[in-house]
PQR file with spaces between the fields and no chain letter, atoms N, CA, C, O and H, PARSE charges and radii, in Angstrom:
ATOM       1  N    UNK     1       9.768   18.447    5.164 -0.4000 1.5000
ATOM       2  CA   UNK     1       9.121   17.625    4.171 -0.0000 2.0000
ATOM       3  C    UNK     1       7.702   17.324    4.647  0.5500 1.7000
ATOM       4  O    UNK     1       7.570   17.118    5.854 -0.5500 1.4000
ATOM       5  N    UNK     2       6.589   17.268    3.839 -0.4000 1.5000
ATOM       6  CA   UNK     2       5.369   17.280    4.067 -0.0000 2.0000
ATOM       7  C    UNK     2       4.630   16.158    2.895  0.5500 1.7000
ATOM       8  O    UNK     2       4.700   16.012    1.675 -0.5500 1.4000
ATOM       9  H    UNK     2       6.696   17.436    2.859  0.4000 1.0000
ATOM      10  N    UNK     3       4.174   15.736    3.607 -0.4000 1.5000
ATOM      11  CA   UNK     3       3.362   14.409    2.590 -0.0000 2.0000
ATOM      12  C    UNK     3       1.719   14.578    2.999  0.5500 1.7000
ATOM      13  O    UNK     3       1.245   14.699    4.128 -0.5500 1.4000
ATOM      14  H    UNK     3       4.117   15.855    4.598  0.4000 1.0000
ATOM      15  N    UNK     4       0.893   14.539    1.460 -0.4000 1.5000
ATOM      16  CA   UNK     4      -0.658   14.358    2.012 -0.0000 2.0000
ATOM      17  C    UNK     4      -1.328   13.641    1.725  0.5500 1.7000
ATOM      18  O    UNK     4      -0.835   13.200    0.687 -0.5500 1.4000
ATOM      19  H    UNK     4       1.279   14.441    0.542  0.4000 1.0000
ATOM      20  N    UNK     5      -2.204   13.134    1.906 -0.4000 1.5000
ATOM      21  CA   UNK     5      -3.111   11.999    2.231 -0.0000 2.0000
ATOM      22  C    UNK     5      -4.435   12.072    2.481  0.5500 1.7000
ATOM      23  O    UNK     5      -4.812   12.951    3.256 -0.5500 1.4000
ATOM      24  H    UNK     5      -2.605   13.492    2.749  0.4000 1.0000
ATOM      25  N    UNK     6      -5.230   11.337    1.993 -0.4000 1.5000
ATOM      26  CA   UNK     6      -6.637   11.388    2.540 -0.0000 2.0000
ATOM      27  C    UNK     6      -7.138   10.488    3.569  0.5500 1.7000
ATOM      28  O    UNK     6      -6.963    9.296    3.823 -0.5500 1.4000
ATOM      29  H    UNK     6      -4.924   10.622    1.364  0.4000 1.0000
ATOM      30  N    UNK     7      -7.576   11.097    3.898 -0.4000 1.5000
ATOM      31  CA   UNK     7      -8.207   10.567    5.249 -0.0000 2.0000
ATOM      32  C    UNK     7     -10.434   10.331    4.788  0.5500 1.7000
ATOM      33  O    UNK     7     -11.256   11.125    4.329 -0.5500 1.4000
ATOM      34  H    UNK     7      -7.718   12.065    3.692  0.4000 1.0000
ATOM      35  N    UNK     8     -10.504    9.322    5.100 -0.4000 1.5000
ATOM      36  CA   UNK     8     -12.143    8.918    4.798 -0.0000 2.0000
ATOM      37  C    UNK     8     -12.568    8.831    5.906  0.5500 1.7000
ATOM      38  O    UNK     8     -12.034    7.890    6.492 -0.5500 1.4000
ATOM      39  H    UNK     8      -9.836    8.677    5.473  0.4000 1.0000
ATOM      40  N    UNK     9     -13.640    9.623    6.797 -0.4000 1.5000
ATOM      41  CA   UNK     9     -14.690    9.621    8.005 -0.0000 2.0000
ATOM      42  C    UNK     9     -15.876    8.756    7.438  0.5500 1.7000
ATOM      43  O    UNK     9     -16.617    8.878    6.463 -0.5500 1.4000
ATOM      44  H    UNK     9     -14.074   10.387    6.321  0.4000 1.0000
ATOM      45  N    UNK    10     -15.781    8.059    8.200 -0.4000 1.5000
ATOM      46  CA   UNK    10     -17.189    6.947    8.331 -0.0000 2.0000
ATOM      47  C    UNK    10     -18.129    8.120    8.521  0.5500 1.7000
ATOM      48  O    UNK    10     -17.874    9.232    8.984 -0.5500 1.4000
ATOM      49  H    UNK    10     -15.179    7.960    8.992  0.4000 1.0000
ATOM      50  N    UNK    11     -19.456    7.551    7.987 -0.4000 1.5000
ATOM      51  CA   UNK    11     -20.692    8.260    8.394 -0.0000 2.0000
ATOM      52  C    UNK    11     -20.546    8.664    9.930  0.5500 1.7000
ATOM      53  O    UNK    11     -20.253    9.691   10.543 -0.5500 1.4000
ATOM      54  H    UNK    11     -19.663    6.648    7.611  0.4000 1.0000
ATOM      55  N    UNK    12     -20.847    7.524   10.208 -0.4000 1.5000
ATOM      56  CA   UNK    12     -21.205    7.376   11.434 -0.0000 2.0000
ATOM      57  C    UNK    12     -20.390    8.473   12.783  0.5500 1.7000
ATOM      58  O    UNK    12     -20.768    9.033   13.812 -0.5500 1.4000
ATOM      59  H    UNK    12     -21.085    6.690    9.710  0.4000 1.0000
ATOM      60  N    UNK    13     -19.078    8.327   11.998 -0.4000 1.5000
ATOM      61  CA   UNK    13     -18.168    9.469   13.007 -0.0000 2.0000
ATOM      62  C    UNK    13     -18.157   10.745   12.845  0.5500 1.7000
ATOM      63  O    UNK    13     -17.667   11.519   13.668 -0.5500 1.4000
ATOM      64  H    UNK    13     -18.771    7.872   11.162  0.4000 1.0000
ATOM      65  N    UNK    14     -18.798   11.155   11.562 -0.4000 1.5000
ATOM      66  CA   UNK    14     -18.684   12.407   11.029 -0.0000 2.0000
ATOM      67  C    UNK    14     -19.105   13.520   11.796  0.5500 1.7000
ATOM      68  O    UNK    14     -18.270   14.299   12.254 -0.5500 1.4000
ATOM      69  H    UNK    14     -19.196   10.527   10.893  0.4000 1.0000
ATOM      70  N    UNK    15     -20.669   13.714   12.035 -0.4000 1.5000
ATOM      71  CA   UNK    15     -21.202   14.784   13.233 -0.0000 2.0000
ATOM      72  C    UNK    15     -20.698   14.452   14.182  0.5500 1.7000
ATOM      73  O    UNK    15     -20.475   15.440   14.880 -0.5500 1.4000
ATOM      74  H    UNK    15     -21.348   13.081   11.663  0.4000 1.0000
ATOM      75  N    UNK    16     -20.292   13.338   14.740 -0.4000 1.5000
ATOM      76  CA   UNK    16     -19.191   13.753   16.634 -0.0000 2.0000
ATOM      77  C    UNK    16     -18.086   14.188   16.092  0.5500 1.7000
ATOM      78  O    UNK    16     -17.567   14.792   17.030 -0.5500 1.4000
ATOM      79  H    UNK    16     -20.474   12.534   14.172  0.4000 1.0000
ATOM      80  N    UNK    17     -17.617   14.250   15.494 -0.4000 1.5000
ATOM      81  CA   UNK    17     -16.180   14.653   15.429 -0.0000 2.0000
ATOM      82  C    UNK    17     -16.295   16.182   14.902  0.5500 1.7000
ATOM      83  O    UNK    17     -15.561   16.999   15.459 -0.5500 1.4000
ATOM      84  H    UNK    17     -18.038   13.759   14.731  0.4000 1.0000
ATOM      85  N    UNK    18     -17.000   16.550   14.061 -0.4000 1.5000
ATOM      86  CA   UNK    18     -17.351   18.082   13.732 -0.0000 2.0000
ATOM      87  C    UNK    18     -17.763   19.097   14.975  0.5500 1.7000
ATOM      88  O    UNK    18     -17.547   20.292   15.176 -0.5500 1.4000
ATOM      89  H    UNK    18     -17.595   15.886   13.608  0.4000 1.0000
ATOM      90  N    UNK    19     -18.531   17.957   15.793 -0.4000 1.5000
ATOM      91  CA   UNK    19     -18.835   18.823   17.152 -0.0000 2.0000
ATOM      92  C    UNK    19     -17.725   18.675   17.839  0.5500 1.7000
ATOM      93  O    UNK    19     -17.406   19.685   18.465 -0.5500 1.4000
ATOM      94  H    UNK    19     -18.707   16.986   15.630  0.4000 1.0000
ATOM      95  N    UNK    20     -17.145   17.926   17.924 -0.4000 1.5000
ATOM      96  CA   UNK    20     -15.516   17.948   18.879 -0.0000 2.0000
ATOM      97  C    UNK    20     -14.675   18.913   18.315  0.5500 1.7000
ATOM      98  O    UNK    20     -13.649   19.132   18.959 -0.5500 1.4000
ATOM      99  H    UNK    20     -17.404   17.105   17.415  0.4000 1.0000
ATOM     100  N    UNK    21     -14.851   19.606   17.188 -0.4000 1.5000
ATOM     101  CA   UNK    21     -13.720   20.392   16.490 -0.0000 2.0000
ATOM     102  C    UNK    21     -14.665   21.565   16.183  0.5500 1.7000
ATOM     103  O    UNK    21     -15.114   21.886   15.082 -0.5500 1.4000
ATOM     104  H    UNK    21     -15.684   19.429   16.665  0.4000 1.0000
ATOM     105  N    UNK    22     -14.825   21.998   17.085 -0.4000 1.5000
ATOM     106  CA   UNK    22     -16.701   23.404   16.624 -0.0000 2.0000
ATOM     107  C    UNK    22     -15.270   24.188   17.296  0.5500 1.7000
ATOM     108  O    UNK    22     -14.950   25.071   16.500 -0.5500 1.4000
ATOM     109  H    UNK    22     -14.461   21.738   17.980  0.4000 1.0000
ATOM     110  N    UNK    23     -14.548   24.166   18.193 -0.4000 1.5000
ATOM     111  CA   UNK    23     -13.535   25.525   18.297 -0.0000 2.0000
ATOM     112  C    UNK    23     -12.032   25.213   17.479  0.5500 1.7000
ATOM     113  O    UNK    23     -11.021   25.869   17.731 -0.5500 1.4000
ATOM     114  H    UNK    23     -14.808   23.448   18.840  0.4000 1.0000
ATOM     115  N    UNK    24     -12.056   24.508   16.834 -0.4000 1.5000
ATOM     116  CA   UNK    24     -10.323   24.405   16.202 -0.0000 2.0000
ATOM     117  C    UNK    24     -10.845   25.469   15.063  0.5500 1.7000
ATOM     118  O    UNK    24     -11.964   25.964   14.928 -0.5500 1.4000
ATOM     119  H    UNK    24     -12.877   23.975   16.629  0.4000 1.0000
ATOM     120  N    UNK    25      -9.634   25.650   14.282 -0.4000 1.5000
ATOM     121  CA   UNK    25      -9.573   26.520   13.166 -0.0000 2.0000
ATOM     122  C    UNK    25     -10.059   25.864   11.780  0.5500 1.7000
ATOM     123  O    UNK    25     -10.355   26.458   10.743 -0.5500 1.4000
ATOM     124  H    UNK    25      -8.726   25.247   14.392  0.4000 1.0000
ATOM     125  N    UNK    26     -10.063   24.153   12.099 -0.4000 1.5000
ATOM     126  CA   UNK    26     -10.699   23.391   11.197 -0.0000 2.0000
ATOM     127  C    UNK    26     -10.524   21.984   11.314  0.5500 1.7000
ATOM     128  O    UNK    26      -9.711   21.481   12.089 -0.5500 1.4000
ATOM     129  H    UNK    26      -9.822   23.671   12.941  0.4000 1.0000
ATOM     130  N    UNK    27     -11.085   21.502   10.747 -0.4000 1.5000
ATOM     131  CA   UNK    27     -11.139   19.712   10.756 -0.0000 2.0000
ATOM     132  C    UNK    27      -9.993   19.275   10.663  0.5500 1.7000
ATOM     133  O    UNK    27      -9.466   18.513   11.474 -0.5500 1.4000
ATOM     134  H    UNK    27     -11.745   21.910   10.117  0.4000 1.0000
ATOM     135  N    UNK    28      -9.416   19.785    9.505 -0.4000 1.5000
ATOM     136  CA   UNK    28      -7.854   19.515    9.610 -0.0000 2.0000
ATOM     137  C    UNK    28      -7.024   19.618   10.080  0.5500 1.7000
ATOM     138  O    UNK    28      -6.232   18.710   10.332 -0.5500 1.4000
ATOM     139  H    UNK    28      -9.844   20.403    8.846  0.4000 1.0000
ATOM     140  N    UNK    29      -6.865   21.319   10.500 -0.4000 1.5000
ATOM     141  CA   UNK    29      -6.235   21.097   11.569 -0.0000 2.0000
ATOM     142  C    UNK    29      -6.453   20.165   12.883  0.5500 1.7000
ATOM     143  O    UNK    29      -5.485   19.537   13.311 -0.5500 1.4000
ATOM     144  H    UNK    29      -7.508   22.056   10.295  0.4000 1.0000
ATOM     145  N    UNK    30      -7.472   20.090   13.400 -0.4000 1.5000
ATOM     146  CA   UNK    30      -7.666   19.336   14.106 -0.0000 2.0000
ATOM     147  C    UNK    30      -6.976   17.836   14.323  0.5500 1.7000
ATOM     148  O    UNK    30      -6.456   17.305   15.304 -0.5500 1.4000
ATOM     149  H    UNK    30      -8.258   20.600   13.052  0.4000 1.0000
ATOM     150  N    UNK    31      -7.205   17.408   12.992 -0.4000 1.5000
ATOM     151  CA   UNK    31      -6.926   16.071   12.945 -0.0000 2.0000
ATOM     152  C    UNK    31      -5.241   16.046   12.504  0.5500 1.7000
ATOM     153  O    UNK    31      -4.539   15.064   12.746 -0.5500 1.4000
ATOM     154  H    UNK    31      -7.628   17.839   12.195  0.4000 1.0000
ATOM     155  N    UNK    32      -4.836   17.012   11.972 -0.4000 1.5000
ATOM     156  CA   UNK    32      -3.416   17.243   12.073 -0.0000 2.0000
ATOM     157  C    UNK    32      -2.347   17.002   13.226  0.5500 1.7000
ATOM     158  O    UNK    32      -1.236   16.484   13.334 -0.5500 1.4000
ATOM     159  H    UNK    32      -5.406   17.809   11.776  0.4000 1.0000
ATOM     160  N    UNK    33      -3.627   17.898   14.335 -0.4000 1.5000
ATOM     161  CA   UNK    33      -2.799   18.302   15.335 -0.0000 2.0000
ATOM     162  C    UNK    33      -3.073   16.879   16.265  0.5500 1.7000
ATOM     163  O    UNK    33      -2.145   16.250   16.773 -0.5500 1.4000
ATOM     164  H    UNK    33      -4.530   18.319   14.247  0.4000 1.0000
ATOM     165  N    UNK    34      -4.525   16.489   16.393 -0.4000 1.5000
ATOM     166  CA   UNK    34      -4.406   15.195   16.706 -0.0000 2.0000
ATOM     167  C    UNK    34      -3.397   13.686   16.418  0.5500 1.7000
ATOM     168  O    UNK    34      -3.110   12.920   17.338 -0.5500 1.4000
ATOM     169  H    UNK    34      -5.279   17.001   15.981  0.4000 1.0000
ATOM     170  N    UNK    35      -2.981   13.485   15.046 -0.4000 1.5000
ATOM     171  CA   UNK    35      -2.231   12.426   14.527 -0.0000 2.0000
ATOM     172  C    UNK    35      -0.196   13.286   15.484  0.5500 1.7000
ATOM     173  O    UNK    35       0.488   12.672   16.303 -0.5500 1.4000
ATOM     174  H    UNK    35      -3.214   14.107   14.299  0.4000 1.0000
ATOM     175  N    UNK    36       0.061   14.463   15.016 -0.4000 1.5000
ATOM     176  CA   UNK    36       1.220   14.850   15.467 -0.0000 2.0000
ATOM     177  C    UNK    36       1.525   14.015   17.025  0.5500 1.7000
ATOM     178  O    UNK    36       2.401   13.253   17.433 -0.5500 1.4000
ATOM     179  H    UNK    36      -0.494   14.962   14.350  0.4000 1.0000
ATOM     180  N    UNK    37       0.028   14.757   17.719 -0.4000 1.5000
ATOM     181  CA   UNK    37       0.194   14.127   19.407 -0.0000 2.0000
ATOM     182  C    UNK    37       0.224   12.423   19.463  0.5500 1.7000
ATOM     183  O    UNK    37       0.755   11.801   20.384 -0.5500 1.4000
ATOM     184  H    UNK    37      -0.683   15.377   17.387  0.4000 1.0000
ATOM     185  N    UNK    38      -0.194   12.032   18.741 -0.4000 1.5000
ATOM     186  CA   UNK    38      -0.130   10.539   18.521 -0.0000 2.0000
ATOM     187  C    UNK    38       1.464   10.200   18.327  0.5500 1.7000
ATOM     188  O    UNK    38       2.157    9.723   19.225 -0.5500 1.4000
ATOM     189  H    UNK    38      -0.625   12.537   17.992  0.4000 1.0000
ATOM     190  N    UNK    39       1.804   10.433   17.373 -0.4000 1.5000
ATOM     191  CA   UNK    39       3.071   10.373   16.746 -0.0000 2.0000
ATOM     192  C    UNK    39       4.088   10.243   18.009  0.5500 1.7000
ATOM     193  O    UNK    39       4.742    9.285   18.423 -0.5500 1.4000
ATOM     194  H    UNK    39       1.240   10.821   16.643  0.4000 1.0000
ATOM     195  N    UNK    40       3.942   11.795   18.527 -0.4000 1.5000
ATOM     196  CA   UNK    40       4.665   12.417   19.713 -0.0000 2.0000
ATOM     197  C    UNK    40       5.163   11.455   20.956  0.5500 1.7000
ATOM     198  O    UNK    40       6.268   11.251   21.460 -0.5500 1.4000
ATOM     199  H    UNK    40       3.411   12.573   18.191  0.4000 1.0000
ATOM     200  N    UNK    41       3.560   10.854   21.270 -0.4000 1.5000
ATOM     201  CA   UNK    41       3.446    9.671   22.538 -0.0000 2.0000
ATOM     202  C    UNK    41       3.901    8.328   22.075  0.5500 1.7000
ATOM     203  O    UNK    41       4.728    7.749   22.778 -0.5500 1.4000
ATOM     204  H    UNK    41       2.663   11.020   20.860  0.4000 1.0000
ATOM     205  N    UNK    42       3.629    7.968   21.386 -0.4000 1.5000
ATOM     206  CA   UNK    42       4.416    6.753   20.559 -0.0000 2.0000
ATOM     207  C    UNK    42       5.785    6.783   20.569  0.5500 1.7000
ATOM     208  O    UNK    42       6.445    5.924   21.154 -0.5500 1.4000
ATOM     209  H    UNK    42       2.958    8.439   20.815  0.4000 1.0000
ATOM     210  N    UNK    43       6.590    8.317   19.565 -0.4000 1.5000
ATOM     211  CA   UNK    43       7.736    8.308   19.872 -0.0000 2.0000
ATOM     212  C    UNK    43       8.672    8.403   21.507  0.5500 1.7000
ATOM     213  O    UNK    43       9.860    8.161   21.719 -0.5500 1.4000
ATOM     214  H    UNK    43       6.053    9.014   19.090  0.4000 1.0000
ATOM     215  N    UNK    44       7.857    8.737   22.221 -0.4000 1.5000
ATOM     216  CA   UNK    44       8.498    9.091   23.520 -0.0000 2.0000
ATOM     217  C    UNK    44       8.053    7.358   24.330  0.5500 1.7000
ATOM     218  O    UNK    44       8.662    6.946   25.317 -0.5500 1.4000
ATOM     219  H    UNK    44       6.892    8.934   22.048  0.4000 1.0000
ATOM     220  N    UNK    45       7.113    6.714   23.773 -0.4000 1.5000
ATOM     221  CA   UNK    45       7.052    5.621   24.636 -0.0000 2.0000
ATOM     222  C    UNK    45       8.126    4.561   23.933  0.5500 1.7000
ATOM     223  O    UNK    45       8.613    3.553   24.446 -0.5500 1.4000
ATOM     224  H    UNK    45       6.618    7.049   22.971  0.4000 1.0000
ATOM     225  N    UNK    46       8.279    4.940   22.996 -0.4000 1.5000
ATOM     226  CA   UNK    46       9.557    3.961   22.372 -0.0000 2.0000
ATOM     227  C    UNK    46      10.650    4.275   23.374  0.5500 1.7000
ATOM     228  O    UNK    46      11.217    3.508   24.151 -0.5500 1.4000
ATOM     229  H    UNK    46       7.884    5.758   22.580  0.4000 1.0000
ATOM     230  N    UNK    47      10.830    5.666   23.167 -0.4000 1.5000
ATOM     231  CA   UNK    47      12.325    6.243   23.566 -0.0000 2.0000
ATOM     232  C    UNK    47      12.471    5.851   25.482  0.5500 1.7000
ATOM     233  O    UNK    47      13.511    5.769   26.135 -0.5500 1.4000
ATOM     234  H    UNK    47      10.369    6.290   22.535  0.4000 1.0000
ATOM     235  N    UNK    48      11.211    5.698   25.906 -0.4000 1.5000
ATOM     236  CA   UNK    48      11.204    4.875   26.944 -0.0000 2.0000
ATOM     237  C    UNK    48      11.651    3.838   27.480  0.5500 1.7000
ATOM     238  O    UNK    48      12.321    3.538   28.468 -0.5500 1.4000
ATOM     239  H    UNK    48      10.365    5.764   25.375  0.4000 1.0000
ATOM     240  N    UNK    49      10.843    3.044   26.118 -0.4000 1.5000
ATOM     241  CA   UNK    49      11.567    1.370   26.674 -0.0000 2.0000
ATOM     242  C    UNK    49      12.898    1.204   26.224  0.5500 1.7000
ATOM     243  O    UNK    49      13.222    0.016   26.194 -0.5500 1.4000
ATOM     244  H    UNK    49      10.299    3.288   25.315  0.4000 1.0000
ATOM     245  N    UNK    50      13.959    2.158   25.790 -0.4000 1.5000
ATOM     246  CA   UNK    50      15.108    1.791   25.163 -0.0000 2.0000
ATOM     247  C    UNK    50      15.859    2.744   26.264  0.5500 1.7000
ATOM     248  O    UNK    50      17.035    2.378   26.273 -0.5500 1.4000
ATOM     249  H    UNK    50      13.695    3.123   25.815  0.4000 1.0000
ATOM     250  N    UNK    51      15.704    3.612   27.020 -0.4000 1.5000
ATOM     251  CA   UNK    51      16.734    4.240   27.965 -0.0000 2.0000
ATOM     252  C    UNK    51      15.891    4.625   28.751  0.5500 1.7000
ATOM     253  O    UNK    51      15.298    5.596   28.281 -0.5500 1.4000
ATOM     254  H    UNK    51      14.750    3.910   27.013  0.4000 1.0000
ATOM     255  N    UNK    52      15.480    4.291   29.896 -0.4000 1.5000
ATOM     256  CA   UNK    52      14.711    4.589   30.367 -0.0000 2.0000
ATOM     257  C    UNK    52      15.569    6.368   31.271  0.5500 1.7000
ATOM     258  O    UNK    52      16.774    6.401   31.519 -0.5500 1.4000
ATOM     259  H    UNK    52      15.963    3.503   30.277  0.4000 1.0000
ATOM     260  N    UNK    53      14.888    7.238   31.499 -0.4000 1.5000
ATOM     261  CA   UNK    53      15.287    8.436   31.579 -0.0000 2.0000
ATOM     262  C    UNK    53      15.481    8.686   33.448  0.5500 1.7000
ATOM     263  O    UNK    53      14.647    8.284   34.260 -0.5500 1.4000
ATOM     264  H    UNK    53      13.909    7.211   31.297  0.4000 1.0000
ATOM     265  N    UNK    54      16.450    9.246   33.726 -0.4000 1.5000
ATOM     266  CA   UNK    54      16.982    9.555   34.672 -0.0000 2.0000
ATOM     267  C    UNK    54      16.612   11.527   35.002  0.5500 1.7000
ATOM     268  O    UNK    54      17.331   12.294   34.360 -0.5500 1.4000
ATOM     269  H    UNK    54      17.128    9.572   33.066  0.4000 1.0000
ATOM     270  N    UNK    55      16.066   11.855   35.490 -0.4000 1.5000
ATOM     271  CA   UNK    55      14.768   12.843   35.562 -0.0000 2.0000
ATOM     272  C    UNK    55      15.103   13.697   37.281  0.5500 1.7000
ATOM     273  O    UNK    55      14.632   14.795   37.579 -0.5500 1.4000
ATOM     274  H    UNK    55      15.482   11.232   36.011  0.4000 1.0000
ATOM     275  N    UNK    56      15.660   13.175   37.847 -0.4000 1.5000
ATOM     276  CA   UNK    56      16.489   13.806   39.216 -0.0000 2.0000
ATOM     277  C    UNK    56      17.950   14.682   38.771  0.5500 1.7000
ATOM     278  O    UNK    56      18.918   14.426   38.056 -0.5500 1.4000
ATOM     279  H    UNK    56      16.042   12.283   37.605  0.4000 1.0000
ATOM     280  N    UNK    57      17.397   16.170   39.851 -0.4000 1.5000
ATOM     281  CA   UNK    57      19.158   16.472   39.068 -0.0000 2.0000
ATOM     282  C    UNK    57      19.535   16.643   40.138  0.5500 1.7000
ATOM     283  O    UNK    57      20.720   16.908   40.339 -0.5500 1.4000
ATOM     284  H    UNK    57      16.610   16.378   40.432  0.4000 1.0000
């Protein structure tokens, strides 16, 4: 399932962030792949404070 949305860049952020993404395949992707890794670390810092993980075998 896929949901879309707009996203609004301030002036001000617009040229740094175009130069931060001069090698992705595009802005979007970019910022795709950016929000996923967000998502990712969030979910794993939850899953942290609720069991904390045993990592020795």
């Amino acid at each position: 399932m896929s949901a879309a949305f707009t996203l609004r860049i301030p002036d001000a952020m617009d040229k740094p962030l175009r130069e931060a993404v001069a090698g992705a395949s595009s802005l979007n992707d970019y910022i795709l792949r950016a929000v996923r890794r967000k998502m990712t670390l969030d979910a794993a810092r939850k899953l942290a404070c609720i069991a904390p993980l045993d990592l020795l075998i």
